[in-house]
C-alpha positions in Angstrom: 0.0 0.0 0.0 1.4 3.4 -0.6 2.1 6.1 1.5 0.9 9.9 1.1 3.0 11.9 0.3 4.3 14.7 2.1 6.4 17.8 1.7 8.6 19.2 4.4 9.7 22.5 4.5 12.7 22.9 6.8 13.0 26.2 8.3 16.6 27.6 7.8 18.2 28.9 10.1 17.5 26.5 12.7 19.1 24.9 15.7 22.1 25.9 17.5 23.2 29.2 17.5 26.5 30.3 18.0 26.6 30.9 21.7 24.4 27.6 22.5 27.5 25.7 20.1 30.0 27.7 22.4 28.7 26.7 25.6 28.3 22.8 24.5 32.3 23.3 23.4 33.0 24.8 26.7 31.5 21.8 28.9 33.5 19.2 26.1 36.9 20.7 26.3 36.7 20.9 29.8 36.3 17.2 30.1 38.8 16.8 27.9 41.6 19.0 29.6 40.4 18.1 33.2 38.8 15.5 33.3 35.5 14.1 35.1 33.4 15.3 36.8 33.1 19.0 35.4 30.5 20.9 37.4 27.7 22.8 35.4 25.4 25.4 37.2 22.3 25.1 35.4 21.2 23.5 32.2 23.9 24.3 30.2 21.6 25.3 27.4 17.7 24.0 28.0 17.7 20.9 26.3 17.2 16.9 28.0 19.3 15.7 25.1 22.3 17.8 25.2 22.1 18.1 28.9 21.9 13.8 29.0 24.9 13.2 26.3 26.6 15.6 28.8 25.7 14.0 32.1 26.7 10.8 30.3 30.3 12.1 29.5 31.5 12.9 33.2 29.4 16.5 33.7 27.3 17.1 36.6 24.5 19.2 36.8 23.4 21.7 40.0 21.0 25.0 40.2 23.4 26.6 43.0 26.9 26.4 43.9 26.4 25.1 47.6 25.5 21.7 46.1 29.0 21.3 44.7 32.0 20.0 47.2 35.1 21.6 47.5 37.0 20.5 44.4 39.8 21.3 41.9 37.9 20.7 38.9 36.2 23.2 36.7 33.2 24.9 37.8 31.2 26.2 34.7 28.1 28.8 34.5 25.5 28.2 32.0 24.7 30.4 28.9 21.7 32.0 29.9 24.1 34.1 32.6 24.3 34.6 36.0 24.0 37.4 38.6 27.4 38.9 39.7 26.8 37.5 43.2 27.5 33.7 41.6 31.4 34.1 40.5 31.7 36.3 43.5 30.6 33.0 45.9 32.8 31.1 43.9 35.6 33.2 44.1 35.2 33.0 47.7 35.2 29.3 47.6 38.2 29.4 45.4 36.4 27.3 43.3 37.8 27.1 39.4 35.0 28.6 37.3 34.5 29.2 33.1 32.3 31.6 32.1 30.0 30.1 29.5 27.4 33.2 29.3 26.7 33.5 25.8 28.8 36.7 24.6 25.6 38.7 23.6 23.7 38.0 27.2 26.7 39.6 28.5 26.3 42.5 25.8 22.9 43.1 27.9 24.6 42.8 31.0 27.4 45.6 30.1 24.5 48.2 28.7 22.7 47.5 31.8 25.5 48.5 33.8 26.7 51.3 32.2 23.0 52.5 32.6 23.2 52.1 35.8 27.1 54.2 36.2 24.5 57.0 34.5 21.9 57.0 36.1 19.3 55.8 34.3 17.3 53.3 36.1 16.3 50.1 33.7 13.6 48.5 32.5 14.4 45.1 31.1 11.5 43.6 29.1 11.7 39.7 29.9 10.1 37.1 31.1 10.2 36.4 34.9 12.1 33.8 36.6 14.4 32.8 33.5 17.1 32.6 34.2 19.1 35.0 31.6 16.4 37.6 33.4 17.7 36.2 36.9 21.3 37.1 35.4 20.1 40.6 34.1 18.5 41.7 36.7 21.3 40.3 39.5 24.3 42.8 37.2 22.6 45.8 39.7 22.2 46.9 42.8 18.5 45.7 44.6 16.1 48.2 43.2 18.0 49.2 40.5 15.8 47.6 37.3 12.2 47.1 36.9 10.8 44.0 34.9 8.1 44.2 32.2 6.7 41.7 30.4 4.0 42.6 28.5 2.2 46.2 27.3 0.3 46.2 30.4 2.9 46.4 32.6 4.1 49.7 30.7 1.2 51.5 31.6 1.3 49.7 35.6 5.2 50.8 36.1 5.7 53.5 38.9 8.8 55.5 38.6 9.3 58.7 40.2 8.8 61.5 37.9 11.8 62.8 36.1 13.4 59.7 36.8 16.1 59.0 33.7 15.5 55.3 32.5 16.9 53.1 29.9 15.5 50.1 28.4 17.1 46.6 27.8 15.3 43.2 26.5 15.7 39.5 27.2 17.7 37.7 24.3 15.1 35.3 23.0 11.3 37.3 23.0 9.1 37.3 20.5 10.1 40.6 18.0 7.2 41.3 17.4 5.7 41.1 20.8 9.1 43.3 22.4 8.5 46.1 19.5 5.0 46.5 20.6 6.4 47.1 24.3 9.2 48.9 23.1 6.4 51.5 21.7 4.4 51.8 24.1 8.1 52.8 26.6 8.8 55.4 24.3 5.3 56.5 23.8 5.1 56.7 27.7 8.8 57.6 28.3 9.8 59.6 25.1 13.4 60.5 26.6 14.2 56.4 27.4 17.7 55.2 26.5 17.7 52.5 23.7 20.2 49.9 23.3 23.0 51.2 20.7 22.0 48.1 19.0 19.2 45.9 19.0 19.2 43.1 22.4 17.1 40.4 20.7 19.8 37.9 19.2 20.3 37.6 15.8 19.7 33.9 16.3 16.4 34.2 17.9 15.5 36.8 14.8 16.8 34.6 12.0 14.8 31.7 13.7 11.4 33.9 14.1 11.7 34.9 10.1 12.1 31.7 8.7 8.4 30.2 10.6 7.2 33.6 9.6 7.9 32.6 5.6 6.9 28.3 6.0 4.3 29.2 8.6 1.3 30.4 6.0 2.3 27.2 3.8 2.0 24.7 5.8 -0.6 22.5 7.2 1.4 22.2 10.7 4.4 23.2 12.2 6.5 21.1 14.6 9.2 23.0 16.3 11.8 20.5 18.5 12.9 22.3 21.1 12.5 22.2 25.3 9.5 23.5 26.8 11.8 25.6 29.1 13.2 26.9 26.1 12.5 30.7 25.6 13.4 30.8 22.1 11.6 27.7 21.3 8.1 28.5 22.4 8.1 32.0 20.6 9.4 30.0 17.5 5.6 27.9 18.7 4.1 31.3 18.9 5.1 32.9 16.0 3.8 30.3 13.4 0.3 30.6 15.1 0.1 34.2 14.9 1.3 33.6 11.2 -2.0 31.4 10.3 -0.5 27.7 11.2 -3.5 26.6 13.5 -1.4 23.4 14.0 1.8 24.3 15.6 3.9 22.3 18.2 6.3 22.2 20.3 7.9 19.1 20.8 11.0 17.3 22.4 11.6 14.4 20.5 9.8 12.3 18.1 8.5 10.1 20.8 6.4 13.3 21.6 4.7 13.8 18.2 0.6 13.1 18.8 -0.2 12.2 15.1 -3.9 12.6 16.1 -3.2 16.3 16.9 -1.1 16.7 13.2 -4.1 15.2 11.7 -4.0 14.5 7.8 -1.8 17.1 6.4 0.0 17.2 3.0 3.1 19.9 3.9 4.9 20.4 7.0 7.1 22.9 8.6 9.9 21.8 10.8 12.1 24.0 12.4 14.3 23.7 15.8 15.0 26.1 18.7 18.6 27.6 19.3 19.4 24.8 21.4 18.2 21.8 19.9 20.7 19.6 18.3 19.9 18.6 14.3 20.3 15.0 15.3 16.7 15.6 16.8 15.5 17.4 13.5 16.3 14.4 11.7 14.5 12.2 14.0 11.6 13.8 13.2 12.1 14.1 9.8 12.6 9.5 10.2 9.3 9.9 12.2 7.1 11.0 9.1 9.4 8.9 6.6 8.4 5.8 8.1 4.5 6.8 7.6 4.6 9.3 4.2 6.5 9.5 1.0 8.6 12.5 2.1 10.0 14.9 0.2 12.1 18.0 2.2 12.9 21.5 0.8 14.4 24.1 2.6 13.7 27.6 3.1 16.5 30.0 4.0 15.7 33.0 5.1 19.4 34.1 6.1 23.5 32.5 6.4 24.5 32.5 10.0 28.5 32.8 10.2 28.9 34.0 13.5 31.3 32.5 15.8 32.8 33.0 19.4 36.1 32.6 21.1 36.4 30.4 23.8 37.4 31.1 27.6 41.2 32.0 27.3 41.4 28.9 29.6 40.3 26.7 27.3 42.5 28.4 24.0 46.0 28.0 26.0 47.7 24.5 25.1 47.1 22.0 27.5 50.0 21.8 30.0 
């Protein structure tokens, strides 16, 4: 009996980005150099898989430095960012620690700060209790940022009159979504600081405009990414806004509810920054083994960005 066919068009850019691909490199060539066990603070990047083939290789996994013992080996912070008071404790523990905060995270952090050495009191527009908004927010004094997360909270946010502010964004939002916010600041707040240039990663905007292009021709989307994964469920997000009614986010292929798809005839796939392409082609295997699959892809933009390692990690081992 044959199979239906299908076509698959395969969002481009997809997957890791370059600071996810840094931080996985990071965790490796420490295992390499030093050895097991490597301590991670946080998911390194949010993803099971990545964070499993990890575990499995010697690296272990804790949310706060007090669960780690006092040890030689390397001590690594994840690339979402943390709040200065983390390399400060493990300073004080003289423990060993790599920085793998993605370099344009700690862009945001720097703007923040120099906001701060002016003046200006911030408003970062993210979403709360992530950590890279943990990270943000912990670069300043108690007090010395306000959080938004949506238009509402533009019109709700009490700062004293005459008070000199400065905006900054999460990474990973929605663009669309953030510009809305970011007009209704100004529109409130005409004399707000701006970042010199744009916070949302090009990854995260690459990602977004691809579904924005596959999403209106499509039956359904499936994007593979964590459900912890900022950038992954505004990838989810976008291709509904853009007309996809069926639009997922899944894991792994295990995860695909073939109900939910329904009968379709075309297919979007596309992956969040820190989803691994070996999942991508699972999925891909998933729809092979029930349609006659045919896959085009549809690039919206070439990614060549890269980013130097911990000068730890560069030096020759000894």
């Amino acid at each position: 009996m044959s199979r239906p066919a299908l076509t698959v068009l395969l969002c481009a850019p997809r997957g890791f980005c370059a600071g996810v691909d840094r931080a996985i490199q990071i965790v490796d060539l420490a295992l390499a150099r030093y050895g097991a066990p490597v301590y991670v603070r946080h998911e390194i990047v949010h993803n099971k898989y990545v964070v499993e083939e990890l575990r499995r290789k010697g690296a272990v996994f804790v949310e706060e430095l007090d669960e780690i013992p006092e040890t030689d080996q390397p001590v690594i912070f994840s690339a979402h960012g943390v709040a200065k008071a983390v390399p400060a404790a493990a300073k004080a523990r003289d423990l060993f620690h790599l920085d793998a905060t993605c370099p344009l995270v700690t862009k945001v952090h720097r703007e923040a700060e120099i906001h701060h050495r002016k003046g200006r009191h911030v408003v970062l527009i993210g979403h709360a209790g992530h950590p890279e908004v943990i990270g943000t927010m912990g670069q300043l004094p108690a007090g010395g940022v306000s959080l938004i997360e949506t238009v509402a909270d533009v019109a709700a946010l009490d700062v004293p009159a005459g008070t000199p502010l400065a905006y900054t964004t999460q990474t990973t939002l929605s663009v669309d979504d953030t510009r809305q916010i970011v007009e209704a600041l100004t529109a409130r707040f005409p004399d707000i600081a701006a970042p010199h240039k744009e916070d949302i990663c090009y990854a995260t905007t690459n990602r977004q405009e691809a579904v924005k292009v596959v999403a209106p021709r499509v039956d359904a989307l499936l994007v593979v990414g964590a459900p912890n994964s900022s950038n992954s469920q505004r990838l989810r997000e976008v291709a509904a806004r853009e007309g996809c009614e069926r639009a997922f986010l899944i894991q792994r292929a295990a995860e695909i509810d073939w109900d939910a798809v329904g009968e379709i005839r075309t297919l979007g796939v596309t992956a969040g920054a820190s989803a691994p392409e070996v999942l991508v082609e699972e999925v891909i295997d998933a729809f092979a083994a029930r349609y006659d699959v045919t896959v085009e892809t549809v690039r919206t933009a070439d990614e060549t960005v890269a980013f130097n390692l911990p000068r730890e990690l560069r030096q020759p081992a000894a």
